[in-house]
N, CA, C and O of each residue as an XYZ file, in Angstrom:
428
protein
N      43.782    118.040    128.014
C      42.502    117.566    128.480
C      41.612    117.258    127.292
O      41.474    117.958    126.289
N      41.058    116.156    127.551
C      39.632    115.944    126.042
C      38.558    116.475    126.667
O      38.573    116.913    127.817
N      37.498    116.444    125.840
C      36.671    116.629    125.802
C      35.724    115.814    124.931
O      35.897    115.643    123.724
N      34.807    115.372    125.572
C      34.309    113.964    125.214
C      32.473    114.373    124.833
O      31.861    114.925    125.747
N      31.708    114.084    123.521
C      30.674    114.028    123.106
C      30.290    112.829    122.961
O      31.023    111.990    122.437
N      29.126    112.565    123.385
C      28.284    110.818    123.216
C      26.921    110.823    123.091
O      26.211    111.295    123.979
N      26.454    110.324    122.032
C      25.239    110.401    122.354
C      24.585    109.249    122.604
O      25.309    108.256    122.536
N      23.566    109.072    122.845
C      22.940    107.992    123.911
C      22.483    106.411    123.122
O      23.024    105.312    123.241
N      21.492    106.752    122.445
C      20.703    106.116    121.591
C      21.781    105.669    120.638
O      22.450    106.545    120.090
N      22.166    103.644    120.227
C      23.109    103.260    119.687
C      24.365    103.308    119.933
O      25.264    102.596    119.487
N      24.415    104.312    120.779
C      26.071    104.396    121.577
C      26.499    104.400    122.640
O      27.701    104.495    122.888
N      25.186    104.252    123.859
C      25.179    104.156    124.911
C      24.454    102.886    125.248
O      24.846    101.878    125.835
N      22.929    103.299    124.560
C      21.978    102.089    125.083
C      21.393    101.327    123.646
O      21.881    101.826    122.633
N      20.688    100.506    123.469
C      19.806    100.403    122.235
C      18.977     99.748    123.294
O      19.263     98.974    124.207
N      17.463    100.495    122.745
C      16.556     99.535    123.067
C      16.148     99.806    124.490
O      15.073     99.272    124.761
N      16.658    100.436    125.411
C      17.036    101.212    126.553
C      18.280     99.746    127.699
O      18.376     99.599    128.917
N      18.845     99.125    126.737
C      19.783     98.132    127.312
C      20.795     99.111    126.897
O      20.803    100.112    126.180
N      22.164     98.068    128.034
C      23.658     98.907    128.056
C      24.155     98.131    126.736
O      23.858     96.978    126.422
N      24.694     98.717    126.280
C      25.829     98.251    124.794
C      26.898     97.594    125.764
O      27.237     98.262    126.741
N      27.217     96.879    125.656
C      28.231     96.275    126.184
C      29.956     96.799    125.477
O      30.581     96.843    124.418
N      30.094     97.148    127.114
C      31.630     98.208    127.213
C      31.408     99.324    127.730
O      31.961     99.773    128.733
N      30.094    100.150    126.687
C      29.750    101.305    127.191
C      29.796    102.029    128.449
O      30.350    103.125    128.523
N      29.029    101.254    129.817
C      29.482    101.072    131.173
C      30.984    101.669    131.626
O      31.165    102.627    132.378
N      32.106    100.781    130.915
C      32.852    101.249    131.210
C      33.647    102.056    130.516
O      34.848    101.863    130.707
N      33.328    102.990    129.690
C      33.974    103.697    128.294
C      33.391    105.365    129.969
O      33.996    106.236    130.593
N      31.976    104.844    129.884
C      31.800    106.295    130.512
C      32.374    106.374    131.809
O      32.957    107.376    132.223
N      32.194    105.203    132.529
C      32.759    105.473    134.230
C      35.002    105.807    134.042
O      35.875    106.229    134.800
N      34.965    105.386    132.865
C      36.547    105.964    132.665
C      36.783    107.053    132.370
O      37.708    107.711    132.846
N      35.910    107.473    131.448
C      36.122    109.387    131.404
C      35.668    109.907    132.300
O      36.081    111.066    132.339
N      35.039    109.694    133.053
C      34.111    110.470    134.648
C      35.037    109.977    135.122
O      35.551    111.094    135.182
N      36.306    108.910    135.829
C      37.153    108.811    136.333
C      38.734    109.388    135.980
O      39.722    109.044    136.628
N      38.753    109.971    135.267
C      40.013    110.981    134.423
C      39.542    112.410    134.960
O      40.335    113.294    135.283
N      38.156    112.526    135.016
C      38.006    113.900    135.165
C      37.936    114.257    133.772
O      38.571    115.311    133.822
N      37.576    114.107    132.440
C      37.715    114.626    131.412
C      36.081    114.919    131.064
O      35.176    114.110    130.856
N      36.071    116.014    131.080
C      34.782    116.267    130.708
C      33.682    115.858    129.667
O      33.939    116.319    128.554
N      32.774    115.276    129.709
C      31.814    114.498    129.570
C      30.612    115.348    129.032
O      30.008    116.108    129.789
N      30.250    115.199    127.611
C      28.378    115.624    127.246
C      27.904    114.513    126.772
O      28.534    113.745    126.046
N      26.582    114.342    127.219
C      25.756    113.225    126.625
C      24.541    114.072    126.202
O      23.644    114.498    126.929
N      24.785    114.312    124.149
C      23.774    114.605    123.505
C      22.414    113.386    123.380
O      22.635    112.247    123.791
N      21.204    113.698    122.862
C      20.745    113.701    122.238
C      19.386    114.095    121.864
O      18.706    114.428    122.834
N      18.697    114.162    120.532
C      18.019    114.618    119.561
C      16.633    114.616    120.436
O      15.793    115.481    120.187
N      16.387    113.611    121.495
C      15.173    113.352    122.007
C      15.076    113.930    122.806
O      15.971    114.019    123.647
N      13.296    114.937    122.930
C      13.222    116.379    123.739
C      12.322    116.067    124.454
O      11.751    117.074    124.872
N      11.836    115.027    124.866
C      11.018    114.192    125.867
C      11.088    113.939    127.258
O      10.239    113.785    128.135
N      12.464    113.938    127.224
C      13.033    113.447    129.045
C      14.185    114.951    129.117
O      14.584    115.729    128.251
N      14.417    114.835    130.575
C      14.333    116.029    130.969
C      16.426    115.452    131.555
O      16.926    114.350    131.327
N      16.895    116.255    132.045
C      18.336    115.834    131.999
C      18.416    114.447    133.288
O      19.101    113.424    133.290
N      17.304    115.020    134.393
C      17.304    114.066    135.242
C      16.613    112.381    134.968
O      16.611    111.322    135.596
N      16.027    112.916    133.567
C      14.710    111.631    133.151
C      15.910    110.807    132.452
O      15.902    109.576    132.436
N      17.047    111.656    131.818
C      18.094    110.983    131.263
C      19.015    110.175    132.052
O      19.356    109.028    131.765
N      19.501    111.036    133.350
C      20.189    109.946    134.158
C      19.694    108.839    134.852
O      20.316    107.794    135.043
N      18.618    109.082    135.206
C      17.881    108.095    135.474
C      17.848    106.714    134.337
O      18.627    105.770    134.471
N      17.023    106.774    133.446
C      17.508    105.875    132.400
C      18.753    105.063    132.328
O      18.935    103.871    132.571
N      19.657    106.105    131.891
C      21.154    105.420    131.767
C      21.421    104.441    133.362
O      21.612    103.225    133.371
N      21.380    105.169    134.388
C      21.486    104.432    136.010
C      20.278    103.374    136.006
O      20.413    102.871    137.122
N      19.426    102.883    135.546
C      18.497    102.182    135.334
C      19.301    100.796    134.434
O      19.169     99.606    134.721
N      20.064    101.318    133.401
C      20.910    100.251    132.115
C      22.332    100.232    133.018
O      23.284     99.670    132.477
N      22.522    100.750    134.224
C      23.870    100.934    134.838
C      25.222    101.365    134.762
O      26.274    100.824    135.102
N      24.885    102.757    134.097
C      25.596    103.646    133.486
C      25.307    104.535    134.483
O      24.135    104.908    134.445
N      26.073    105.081    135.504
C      25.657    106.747    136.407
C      26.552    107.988    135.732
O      27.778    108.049    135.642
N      25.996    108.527    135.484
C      26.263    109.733    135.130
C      25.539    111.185    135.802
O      24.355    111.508    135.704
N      26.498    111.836    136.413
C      25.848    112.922    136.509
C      24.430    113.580    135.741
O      24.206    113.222    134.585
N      23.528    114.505    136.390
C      22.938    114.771    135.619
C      23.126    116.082    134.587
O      22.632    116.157    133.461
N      24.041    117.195    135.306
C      24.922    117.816    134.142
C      25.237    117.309    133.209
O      25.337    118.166    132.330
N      25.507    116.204    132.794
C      26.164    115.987    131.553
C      25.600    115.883    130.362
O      26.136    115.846    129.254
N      24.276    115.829    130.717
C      23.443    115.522    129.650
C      22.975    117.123    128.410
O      23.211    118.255    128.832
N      22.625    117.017    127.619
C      22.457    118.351    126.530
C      21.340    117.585    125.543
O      21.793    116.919    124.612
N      20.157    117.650    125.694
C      19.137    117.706    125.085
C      18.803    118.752    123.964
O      19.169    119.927    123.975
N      18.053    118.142    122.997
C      17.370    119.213    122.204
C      16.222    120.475    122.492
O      15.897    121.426    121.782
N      15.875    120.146    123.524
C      15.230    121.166    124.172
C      15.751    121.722    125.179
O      14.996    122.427    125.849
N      17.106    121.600    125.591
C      17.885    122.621    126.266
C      18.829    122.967    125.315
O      19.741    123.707    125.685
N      18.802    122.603    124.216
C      19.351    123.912    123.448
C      18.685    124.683    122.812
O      19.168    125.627    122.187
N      16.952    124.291    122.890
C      16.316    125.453    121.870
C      15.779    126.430    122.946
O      15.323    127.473    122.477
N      15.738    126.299    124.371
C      16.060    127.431    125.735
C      17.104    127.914    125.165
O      16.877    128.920    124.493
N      18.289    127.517    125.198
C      19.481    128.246    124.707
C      19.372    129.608    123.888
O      19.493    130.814    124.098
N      19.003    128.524    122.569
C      18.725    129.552    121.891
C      17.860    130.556    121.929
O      18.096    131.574    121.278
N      16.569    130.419    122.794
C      15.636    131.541    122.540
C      16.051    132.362    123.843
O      15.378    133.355    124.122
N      16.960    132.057    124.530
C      17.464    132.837    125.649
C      18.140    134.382    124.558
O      17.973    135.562    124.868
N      18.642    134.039    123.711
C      19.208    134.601    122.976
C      18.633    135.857    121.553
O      19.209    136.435    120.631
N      17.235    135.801    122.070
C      16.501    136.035    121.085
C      15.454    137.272    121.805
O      15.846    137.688    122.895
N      14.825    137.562    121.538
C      13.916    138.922    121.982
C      12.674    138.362    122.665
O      12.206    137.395    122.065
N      11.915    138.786    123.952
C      10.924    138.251    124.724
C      11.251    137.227    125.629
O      12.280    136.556    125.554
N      10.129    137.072    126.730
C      10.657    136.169    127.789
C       9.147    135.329    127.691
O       8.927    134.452    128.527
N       8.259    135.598    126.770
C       6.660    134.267    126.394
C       6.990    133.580    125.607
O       7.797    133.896    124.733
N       6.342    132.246    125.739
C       6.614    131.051    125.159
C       5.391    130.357    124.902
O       4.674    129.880    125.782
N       5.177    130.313    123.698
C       3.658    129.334    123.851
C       4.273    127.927    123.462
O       4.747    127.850    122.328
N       4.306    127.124    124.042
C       4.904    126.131    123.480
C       3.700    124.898    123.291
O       2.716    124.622    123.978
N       4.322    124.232    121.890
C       3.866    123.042    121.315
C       4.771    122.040    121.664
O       5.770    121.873    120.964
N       4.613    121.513    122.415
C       6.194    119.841    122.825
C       5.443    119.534    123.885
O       4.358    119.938    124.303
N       6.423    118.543    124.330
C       6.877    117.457    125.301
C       6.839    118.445    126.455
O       7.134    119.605    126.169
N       6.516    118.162    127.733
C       6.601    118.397    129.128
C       7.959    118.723    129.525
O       8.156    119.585    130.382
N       9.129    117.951    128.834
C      10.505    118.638    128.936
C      11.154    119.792    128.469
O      12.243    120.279    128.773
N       9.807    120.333    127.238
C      10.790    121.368    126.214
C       9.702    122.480    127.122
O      10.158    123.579    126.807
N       8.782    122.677    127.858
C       7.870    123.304    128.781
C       8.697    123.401    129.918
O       8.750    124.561    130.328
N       9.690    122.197    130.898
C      10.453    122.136    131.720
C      11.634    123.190    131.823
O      11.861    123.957    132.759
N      12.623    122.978    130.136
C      13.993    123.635    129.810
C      13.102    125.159    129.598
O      13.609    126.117    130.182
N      12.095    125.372    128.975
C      12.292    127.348    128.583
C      11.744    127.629    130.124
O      12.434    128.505    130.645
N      10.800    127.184    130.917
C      10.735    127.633    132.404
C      11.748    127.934    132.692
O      12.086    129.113    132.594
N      12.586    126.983    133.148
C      14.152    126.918    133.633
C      14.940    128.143    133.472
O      15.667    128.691    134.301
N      14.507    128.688    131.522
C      15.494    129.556    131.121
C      14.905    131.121    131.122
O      15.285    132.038    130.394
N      13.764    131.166    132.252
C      13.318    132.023    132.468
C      12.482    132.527    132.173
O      12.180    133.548    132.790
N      11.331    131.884    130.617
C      10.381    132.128    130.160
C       9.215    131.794    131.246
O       9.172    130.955    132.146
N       7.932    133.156    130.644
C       7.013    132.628    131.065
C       6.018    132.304    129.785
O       5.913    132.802    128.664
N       5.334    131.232    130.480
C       4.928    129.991    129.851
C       3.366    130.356    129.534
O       2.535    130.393    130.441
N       2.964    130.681    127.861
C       1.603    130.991    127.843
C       0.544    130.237    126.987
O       0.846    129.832    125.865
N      -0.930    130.012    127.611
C      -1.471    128.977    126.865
C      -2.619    129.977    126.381
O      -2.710    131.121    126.825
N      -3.649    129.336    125.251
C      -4.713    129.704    124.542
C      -6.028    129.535    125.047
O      -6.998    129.883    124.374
């Protein structure tokens, strides 16, 4: 079985257009069943703000598949001591530490 990493930006879309092929590079590994992550770096959109997008350029992808930078820094602070978060970001990186069980504190 593979296991398949992609990230979005230049390799999926540019510009928020489909790269041509791309379309069908992903609906073939989602049709194998071979498991599928779509990184990337941008902590702005939320996993559903991501599929949306891509299904927008006509790419569907689950919304599991996606792995943001702000669901891995939930990750990580899942991993770390305390459940408060004062957070400085995007509405998505406020979205992922909710999610991961933090509560959420302002000034």
């Amino acid at each position: 079985m593979k296991n398949i990493i992609c990230d979005i930006d230049g390799v999926l879309l540019h510009d928020n257009k489909l790269i041509p092929g791309s379309d069908k590079f992903i609906h073939r590994i989602l049709e194998q069943g071979n498991p599928l992550v779509i990184l990337t770096n941008y902590p702005v959109q939320t996993g559903k703000d991501l599929q949306n997008r891509l299904g927008a350029a006509g790419i569907n992808v689950p919304e599991t598949c996606f792995y943001t930078s702000a669901m891995a820094t939930a990750d990580f602070l899942k991993h770390q001591t305390g459940t408060k978060a004062f957070v400085i970001g995007e509405g998505a990186l406020t979205h992922e530490l909710y999610n991961a069980g933090f509560t959420i504190t302002v000034v």
